[in-house]
N, C-alpha and C positions, 0 to 999 in steps of 0.2 A: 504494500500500500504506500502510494507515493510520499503520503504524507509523515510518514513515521522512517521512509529513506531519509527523507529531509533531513533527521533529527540522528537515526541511526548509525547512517552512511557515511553523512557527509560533514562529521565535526572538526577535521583537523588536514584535510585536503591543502596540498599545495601545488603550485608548480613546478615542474622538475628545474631542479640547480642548473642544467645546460641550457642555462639559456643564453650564456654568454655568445654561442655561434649565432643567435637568431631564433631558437627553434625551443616552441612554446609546449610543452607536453605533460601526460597525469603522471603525477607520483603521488601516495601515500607516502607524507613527513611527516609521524607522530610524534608529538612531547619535544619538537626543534625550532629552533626559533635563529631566525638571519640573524648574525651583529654587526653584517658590515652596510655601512651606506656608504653609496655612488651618489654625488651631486649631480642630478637631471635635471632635464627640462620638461616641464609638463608641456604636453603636447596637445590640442583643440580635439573635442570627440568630433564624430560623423551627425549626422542629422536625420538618419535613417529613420524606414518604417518601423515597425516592432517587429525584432528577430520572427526569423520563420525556425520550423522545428523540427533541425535535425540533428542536432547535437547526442555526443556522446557522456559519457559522464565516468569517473571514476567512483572506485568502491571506497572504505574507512570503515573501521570496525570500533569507533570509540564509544565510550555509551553515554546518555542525556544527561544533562541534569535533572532535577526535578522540581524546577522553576515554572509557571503558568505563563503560556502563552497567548494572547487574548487575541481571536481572531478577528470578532466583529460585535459591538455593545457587548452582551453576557455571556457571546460564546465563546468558548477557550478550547484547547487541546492540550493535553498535558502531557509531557516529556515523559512522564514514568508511562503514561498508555504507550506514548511512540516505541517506547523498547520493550514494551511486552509485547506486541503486537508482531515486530520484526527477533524475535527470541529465537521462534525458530527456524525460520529462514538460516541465520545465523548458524544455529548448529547443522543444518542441511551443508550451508558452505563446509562445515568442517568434514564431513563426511562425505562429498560428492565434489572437492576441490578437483578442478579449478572450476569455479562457477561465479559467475560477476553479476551480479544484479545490475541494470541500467536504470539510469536515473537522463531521461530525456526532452527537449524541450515541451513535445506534443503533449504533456502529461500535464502540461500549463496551461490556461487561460490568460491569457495578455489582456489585461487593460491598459487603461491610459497611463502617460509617461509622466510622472512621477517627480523628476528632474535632469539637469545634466551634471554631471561630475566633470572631472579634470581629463578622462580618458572615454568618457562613454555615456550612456544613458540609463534613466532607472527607471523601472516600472511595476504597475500594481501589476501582482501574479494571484490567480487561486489556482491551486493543486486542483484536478479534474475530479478523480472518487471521492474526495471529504472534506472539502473547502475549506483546504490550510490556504491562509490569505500568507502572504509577504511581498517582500521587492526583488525585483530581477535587474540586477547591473548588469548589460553588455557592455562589454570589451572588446576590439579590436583588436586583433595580434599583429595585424602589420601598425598599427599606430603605437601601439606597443613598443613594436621594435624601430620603428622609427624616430621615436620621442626617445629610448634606450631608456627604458622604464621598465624592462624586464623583471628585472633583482627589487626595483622598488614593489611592484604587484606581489610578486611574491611573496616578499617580507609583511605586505598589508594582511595577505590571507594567511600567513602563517601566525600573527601575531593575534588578529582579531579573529577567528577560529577559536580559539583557548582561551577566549574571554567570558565568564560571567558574570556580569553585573546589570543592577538593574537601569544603570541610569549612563551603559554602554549597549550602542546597537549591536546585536547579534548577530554573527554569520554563521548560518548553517553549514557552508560547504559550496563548492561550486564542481561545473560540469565544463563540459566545451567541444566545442563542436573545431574543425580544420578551418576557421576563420575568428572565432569567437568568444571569450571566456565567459561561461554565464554563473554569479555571486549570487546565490541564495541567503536574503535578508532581514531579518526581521519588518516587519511592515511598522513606522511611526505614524499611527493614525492622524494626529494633528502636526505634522508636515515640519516645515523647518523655521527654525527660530529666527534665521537672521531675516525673514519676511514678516516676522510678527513684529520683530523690531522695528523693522522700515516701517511698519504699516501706526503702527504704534508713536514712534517719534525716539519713546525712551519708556522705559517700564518702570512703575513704582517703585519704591521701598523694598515692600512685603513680597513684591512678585521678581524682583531682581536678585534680596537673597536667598529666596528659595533655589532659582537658577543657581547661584553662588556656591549654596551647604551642597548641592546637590553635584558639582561637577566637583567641589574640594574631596567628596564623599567617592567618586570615583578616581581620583587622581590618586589618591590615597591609595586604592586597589590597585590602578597601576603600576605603582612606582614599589609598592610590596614586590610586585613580579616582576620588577627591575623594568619596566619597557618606559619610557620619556616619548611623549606625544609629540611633543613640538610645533603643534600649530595648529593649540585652542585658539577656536575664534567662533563670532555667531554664524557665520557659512558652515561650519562644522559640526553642529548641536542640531539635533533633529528633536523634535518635540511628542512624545508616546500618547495614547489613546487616552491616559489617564492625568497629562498633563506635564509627565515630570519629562526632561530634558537626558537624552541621550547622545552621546558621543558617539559621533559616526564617521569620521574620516579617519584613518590609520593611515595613509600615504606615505607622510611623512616620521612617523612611529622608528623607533628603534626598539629592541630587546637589547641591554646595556648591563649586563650582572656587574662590570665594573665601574658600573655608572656615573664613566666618564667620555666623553667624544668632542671631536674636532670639529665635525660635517659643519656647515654653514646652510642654513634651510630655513623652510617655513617664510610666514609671511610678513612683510619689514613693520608692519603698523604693530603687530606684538611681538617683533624680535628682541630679546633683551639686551643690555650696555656688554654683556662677554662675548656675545654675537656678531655687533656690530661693529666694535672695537678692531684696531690689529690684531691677529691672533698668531702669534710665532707660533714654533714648531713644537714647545713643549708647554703651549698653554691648550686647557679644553674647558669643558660645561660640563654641566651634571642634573641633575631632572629639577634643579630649582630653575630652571628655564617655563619651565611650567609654571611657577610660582607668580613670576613675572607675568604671562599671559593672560594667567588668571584675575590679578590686578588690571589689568586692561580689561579684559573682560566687565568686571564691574564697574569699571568709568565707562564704557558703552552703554549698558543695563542703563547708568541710574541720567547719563548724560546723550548718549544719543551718535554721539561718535568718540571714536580712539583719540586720545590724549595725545599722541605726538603727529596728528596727522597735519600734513603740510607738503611739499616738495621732498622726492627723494631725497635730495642733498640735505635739506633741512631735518627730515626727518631722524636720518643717523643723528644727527646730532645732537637734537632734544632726546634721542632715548638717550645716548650715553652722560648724558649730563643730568636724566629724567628731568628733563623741566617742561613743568607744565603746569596748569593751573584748572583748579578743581571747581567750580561754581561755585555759589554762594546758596541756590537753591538745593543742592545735596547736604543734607544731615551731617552732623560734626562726628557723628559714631564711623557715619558710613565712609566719610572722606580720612577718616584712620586707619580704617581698614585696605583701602586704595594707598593711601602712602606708607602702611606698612607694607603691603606688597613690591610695590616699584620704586625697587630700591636697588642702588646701584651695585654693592656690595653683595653678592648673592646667599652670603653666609646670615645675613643679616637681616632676611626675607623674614615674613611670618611663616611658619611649618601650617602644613597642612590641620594638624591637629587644634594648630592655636585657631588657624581661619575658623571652624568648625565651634570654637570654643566662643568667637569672638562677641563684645554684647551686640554688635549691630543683626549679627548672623542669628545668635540667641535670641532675642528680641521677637522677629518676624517669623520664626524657624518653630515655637515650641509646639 
């Protein structure tokens, strides 16, 4: 049942390491995680109809969590049915190997497209037999290879794959067809944040640090499992059926156990002063780069745009020296909380735990 491959199958898929020649293909990579990043260029997706359906898919034999997944208002599926249901399948493979179960696009209903990302397009999907709702990113493999974003896609689905949280978007697994990689994604019913922001101006108090506890509450998770995001921002925050904010872009993500690196990435309005600085050869960063973003982050919430936004040239400049100026309409708790974050000195940031702790967060959060 397709809906339970979804869950069964396809939790920890990646693409095979050779793709340094060009060449896109399935492997199971369980429990591994890339550390190296290549500085690319992100590359413009296609404009296409919605994939046709002849995609192949690879197999994964990891099991669910047992987290609820809400399809549509009070419907749900639940991870623990997904792996009882595909049990014994499973043991059949053991006993009648080699046997591959397919997972292919025909078994989807396409709806409308959803958005566009930096390599491709998304779209609402329901499973055909039991209308498991989610999203379907298409991928391009010549744009792929083209852009030399190989190694970066992989590392996204190796990273986000092995994610459970609740206030990070889900990736079930993906399949692919000899043109095309297709990401099976959790569906965010209420769509993406940085359009509720535009549409909005600037979000309250109460509704900024919710957004706030809630992304410090997943970075926290992150940074446990050693991986540094690199570039929170509201184009990267999807918004769930129930309201709470979800992290959805890994692109730029590393897995970092020595949670230190060089790379220079992500996007210059939240890069922080160790980023944009000269960086010799034995200087690096460490996941308090997130730290900094996040302080940006909540001067857009409560103010409407990024604190150091101005001319590129100007912009390095006001981050490394963080100067900027807070309103006079944002709350004395809240503008504490923003200049304890962007702060020049990264040792000197607020920790995840104090954000969490803090009374402006406390306040609006009990």
């Amino acid at each position: 049942m397709a809906s339970c491959i979804l869950e069964a199958h396809l939790q920890s898929l990646s693409i095979s390491d050779q793709v340094g020649k060009g060449q896109l293909s399935k492997v199971v990579s369980e429990n591994r995680v890339a550390s190296t990043l290549e500085q690319v260029e992100p590359t413009e997706s296609s404009q296409g109809p919605p994939p046709r359906t002849d995609a192949k898919c690879s197999r994964d034999s990891s099991s669910p969590s047992s987290a609820i997944f809400y399809v549509a208002g009070s419907e749900r599926a639940s991870y623990r049915q997904v792996e009882g249901i595909f049990r014994d399948r499973r043991k059949a493979r053991m006993i009648q190997q080699p046997v591959v179960s397919r997972i292919h696009l025909g078994m989807f209903e396409i709806g409308k497209p959803l958005g566009k990302g930096k390599f491709g397009r998304v779209y609402l999907a329901r499973e055909r037999d039991h209308g498991f709702i989610c999203a379907l990113k298409v991928l391009h493999k010549s744009e792929l290879r083209e852009g030399r974003v190989e190694r970066q896609v992989q590392r996204e689905i190796e990273i986000q794959s092995n994610l459970r949280h609740p206030n990070i978007l889900r990736l079930f697994g993906h399949f692919h067809d000899s043109k095309r990689i297709f990401l099976i994604l959790e569906f965010a019913g209420q769509g993406e944040l940085y359009k509720r922001l535009r549409k909005a101006g600037k979000f309250s108090e109460p509704r900024a640090a919710q957004y706030v506890a809630q992304m410090a509450n997943a970075l926290r998770y992150l940074h446990r499992k050693h991986v540094i995001h690199r570039d929170i921002k509201p184009e990267n925050i999807l918004v769930g059926l129930h309201g709470e904010g979800k992290i959805s872009d890994f692109g730029w993500s590393v897995h970092a156990p020595g949670n230190r690196r060089k790379t220079y990435c992500g996007t210059l309005d939240y890069l922080p002063p160790e980023m944009v600085t000269t960086v010799t050869a034995d200087q690096c960063y460490d996941d308090k780069v997130d730290l900094w973003a996040l302080g940006v982050l909540t001067y857009e919430f409560l103010v409407g745009e990024a604190p150091f936004e101005d001319t590129p040239a100007m912009t390095y400049r006001r981050i490394a020296r963080a100067d900027m100026k807070i309103p006079s309409f944002v709350s004395a708790e809240a503008a504490n909380l923003i200049k304890s974050l962007l702060v020049v000195n990264p040792e000197k940031r607020l920790s995840l735990e104090q954000i969490q702790q803090h009374p402006w967060v406390v306040k609006h959060c009990r």
